[in-house]
C-alpha positions as CSV (number, residue, x, y, z in Angstrom):
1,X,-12.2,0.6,-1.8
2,X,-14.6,3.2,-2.3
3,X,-14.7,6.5,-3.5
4,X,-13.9,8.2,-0.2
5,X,-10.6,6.1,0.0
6,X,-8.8,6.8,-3.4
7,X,-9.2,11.4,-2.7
8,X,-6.5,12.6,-0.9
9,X,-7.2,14.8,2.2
10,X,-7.1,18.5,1.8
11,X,-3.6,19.3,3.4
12,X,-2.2,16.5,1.0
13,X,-4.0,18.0,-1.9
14,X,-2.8,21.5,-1.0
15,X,0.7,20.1,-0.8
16,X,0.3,18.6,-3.9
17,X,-1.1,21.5,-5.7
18,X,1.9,24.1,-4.0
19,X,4.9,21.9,-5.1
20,X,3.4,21.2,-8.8
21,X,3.5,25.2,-8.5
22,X,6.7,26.2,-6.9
23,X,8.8,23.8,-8.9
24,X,8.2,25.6,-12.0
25,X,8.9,28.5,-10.8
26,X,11.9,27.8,-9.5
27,X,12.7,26.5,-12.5
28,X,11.9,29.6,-14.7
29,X,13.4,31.7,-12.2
30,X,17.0,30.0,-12.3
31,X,16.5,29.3,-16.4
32,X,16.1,25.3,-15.7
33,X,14.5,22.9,-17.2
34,X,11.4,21.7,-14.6
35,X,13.3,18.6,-14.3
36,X,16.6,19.6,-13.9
37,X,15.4,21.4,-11.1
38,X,13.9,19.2,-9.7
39,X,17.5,16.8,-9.5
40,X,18.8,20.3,-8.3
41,X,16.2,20.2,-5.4
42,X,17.0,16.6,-4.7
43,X,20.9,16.7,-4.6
44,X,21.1,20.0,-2.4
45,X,18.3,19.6,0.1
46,X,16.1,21.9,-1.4
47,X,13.3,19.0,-1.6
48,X,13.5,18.3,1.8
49,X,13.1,21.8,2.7
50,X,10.4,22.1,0.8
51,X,8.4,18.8,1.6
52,X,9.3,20.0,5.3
53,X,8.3,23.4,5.0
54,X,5.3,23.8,2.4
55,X,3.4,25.3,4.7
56,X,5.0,28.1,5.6
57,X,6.8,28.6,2.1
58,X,3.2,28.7,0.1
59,X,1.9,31.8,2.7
60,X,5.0,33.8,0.9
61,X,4.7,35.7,-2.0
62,X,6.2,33.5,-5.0
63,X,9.6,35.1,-5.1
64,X,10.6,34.9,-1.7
65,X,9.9,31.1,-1.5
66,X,11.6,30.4,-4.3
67,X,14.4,32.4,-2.7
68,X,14.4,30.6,0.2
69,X,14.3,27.2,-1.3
70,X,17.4,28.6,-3.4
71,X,19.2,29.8,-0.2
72,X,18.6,26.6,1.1
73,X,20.5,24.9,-1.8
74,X,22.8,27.1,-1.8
75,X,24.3,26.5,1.2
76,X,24.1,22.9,1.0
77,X,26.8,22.9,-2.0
78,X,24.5,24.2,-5.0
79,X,25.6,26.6,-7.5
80,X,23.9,28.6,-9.7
């Protein structure tokens, strides 16, 4: 395998680099830990929107995404 093989492609990379940002943040924005947010994104479909949605979530200023992520959960049973 060389080089070329083992980098991701730039959409993956992007994806990469927006969820290693918008978990955080969703984490300091709800006072989690960055793990238990990301169980709380697993359990109420907030990860799914997310992995589904990147694109559209990372043109939106921080706050709303992290909104909408949280709205997401929210209405799939998640309390906070």
């Amino acid at each position: 395998m060389d080089k070329a093989e083992k980098t991701l492609d730039k959409e993956t990379s992007d994806k990469v680099s927006f969820i290693t940002f918008i978990i955080p943040a969703f984490a300091e924005a709800y006072k989690m830990n960055v793990q238990s947010a990301y169980y709380y994104l697993k359990k109420y479909g907030g990860w799914d929107f997310l992995n589904k949605h990147w694109w559209a979530l990372h043109t939106d200023n921080e706050i709303w995404a992290v909104h909408d992520i949280f709205e997401v959960c929210r209405k799939n049973g998640g309390m906070r």
